[in-house]
C-alpha positions as CSV (number, residue, x, y, z in Angstrom):
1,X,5.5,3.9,19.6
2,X,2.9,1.4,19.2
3,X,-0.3,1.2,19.3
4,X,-0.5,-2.3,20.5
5,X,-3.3,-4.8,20.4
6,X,-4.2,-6.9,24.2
7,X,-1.2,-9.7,23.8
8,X,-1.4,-13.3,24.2
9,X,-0.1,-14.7,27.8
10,X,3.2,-15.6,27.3
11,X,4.3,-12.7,24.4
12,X,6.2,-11.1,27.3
13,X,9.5,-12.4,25.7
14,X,9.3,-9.6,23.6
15,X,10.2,-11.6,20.7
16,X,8.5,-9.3,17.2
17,X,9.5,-8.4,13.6
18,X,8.7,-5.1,12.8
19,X,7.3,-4.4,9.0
20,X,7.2,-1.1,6.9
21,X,3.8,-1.1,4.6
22,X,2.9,0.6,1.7
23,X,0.0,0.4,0.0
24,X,-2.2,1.6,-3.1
25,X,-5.8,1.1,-3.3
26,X,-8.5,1.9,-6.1
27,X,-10.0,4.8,-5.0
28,X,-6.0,6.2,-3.8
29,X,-4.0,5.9,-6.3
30,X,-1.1,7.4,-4.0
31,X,0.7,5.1,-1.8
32,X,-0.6,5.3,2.0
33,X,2.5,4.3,4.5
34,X,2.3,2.4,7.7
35,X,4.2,-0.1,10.2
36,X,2.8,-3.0,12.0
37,X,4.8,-5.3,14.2
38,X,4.8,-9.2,14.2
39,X,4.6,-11.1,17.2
40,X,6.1,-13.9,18.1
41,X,4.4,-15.9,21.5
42,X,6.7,-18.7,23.1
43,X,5.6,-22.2,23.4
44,X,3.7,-23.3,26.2
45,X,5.9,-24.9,28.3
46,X,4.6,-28.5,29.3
47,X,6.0,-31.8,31.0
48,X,5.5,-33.9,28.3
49,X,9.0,-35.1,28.1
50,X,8.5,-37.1,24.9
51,X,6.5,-34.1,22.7
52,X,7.9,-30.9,23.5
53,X,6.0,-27.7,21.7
54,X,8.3,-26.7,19.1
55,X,5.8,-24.1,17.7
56,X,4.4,-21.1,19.1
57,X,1.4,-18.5,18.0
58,X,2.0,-15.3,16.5
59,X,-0.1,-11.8,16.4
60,X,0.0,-8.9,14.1
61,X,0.3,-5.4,16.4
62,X,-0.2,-1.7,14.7
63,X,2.4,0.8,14.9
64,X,2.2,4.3,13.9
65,X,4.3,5.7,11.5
66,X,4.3,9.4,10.3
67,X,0.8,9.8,12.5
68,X,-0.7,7.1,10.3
69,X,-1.7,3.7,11.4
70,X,-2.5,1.0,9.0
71,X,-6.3,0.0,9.3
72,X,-7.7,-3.8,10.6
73,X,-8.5,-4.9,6.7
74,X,-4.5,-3.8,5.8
75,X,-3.4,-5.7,9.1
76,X,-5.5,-8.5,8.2
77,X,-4.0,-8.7,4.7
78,X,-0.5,-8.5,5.8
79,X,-0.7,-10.9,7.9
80,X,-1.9,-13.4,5.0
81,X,1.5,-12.7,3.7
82,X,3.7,-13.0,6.3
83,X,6.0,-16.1,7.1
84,X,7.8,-17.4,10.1
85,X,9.0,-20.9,9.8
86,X,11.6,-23.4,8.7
87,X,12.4,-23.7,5.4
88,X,9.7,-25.2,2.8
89,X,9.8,-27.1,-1.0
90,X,8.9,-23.5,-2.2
91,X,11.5,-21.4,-0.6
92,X,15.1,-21.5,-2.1
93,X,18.4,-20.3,-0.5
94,X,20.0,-17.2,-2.4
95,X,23.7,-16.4,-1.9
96,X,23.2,-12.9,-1.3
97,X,22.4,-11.5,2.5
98,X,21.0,-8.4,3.7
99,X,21.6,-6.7,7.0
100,X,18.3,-5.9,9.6
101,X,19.5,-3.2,11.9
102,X,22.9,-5.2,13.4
103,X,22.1,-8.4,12.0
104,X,23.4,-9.8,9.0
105,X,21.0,-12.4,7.8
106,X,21.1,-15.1,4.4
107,X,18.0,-14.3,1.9
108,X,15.8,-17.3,0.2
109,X,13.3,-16.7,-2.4
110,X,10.0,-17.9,-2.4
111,X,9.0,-19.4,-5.9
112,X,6.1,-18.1,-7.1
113,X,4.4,-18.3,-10.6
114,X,5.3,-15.2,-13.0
115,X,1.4,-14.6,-13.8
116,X,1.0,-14.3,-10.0
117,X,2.9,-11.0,-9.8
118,X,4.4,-11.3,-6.6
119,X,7.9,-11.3,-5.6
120,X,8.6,-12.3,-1.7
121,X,11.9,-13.0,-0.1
122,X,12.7,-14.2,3.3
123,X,15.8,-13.7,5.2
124,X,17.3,-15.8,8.1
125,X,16.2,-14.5,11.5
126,X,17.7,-17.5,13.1
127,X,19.4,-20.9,12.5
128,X,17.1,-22.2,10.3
129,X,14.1,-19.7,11.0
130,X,12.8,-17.6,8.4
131,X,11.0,-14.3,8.2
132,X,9.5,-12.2,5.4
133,X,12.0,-9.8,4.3
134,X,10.4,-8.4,1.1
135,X,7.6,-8.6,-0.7
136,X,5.5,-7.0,-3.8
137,X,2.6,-7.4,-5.2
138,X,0.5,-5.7,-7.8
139,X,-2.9,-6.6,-8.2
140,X,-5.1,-6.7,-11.6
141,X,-8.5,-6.8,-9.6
142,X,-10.5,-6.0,-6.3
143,X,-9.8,-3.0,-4.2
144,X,-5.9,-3.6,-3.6
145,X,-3.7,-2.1,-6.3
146,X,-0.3,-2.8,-5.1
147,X,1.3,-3.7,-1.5
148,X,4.6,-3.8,-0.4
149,X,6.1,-4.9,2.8
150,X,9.5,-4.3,4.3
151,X,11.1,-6.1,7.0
152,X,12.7,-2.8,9.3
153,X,13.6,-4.8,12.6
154,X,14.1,-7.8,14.1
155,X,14.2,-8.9,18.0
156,X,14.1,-12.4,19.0
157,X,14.3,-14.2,22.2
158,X,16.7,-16.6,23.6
159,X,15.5,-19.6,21.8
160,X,12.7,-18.4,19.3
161,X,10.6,-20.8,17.9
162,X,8.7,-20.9,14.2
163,X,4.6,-19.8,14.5
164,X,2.2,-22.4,14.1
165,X,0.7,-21.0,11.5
166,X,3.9,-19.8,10.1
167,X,3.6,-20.5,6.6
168,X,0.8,-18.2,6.0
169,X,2.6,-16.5,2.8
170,X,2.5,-20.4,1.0
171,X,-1.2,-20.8,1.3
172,X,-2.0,-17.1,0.0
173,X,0.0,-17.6,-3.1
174,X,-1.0,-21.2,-3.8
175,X,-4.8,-19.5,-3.2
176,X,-4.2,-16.7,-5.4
177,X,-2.4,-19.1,-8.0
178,X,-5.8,-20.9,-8.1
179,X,-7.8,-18.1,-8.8
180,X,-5.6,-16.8,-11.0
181,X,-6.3,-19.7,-13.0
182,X,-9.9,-20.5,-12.6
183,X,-10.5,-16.6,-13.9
184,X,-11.9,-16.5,-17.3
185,X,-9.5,-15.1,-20.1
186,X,-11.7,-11.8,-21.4
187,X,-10.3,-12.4,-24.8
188,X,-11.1,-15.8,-25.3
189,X,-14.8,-14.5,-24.3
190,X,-15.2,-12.1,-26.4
191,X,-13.4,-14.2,-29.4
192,X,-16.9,-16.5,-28.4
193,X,-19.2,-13.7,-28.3
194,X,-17.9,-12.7,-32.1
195,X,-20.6,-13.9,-34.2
């Protein structure tokens, strides 16, 4: 059962993704094990017969899993990485497919730069909507050491629709890729510091 978090008006479609996470700080080196559940809100429905919403909002939920729930900083993170949305330039389509509970669904890649270490697939939910399947990430600094998430289940509505701010996974990589590459190489400062 979840632990759930107050839920937009309108979630009552009960439209959500639910995640495995597994994580690996610093200070705990071994892996801590949660769940937290994505949730998708429906458009607002409006008259506007020319502009019909074709996006909705979306909300990250805790779950508990083996008496452990993942904490506001880990749900916060996750949520950086998650995706719900159409396809994108940086997303190719895979031949190979993975099943989610009864659903069979068509995996895409996400490219990401090999210095980035990360390593995220998203599978099919619907006709042309796609979800974070799989990701992994190991990181060389900060308190994070590694993270892992696991799509586990999937339950849409009738006629889901991407989240606005679907995309979310894109704009952490491309900001990671940046700072990736504004961080000073430690050899080539100490090569300078060499008298």
């Amino acid at each position: 059962m979840g632990m759930a978090v107050p839920l937009l008006a309108g979630g009552v479609d009960d439209a959500h993704l639910d995640y495995r996470l597994k994580v690996r700080t610093r200070e705990e080196p071994a892996a801590v094990e949660s769940a937290f559940r994505m949730v998708a809100t429906p458009a607002l429905s409006t008259r506007n017969r020319v502009h019909r919403p074709r996006m909705g909002s979306w909300q990250i939920e805790p779950l508990v899993l083996n008496g452990k729930v993942p904490t506001p900083a880990m749900l916060v993170r996750a949520l950086g990485f998650c995706y719900f949305s159409g396809p994108a330039a940086q997303v190719v389509p895979l031949e190979q497919g993975m099943t989610i509970g009864k659903r069979w669904c068509r995996l895409w890649q996400v490219q990401t730069p090999p210095e980035l270490g990360v390593y995220a697939y998203l599978a099919e939910v619907s006709p042309g909507l796609l979800a974070l399947a799989y990701l992994s990430t190991a990181q060389p600094d900060g308190d994070l050491s590694s993270l892992e998430i696991h799509l586990s289940g999937v339950a849409l509505g009738r006629r889901p629709v991407p989240a606005e701010e679907g995309t979310a996974l894109l704009r952490t990589l491309q900001h990671l890729a940046e700072r990736t590459r504004s961080a000073p190489d430690p050899e080539a400062v100490e090569t300078e510091a060499v008298p």
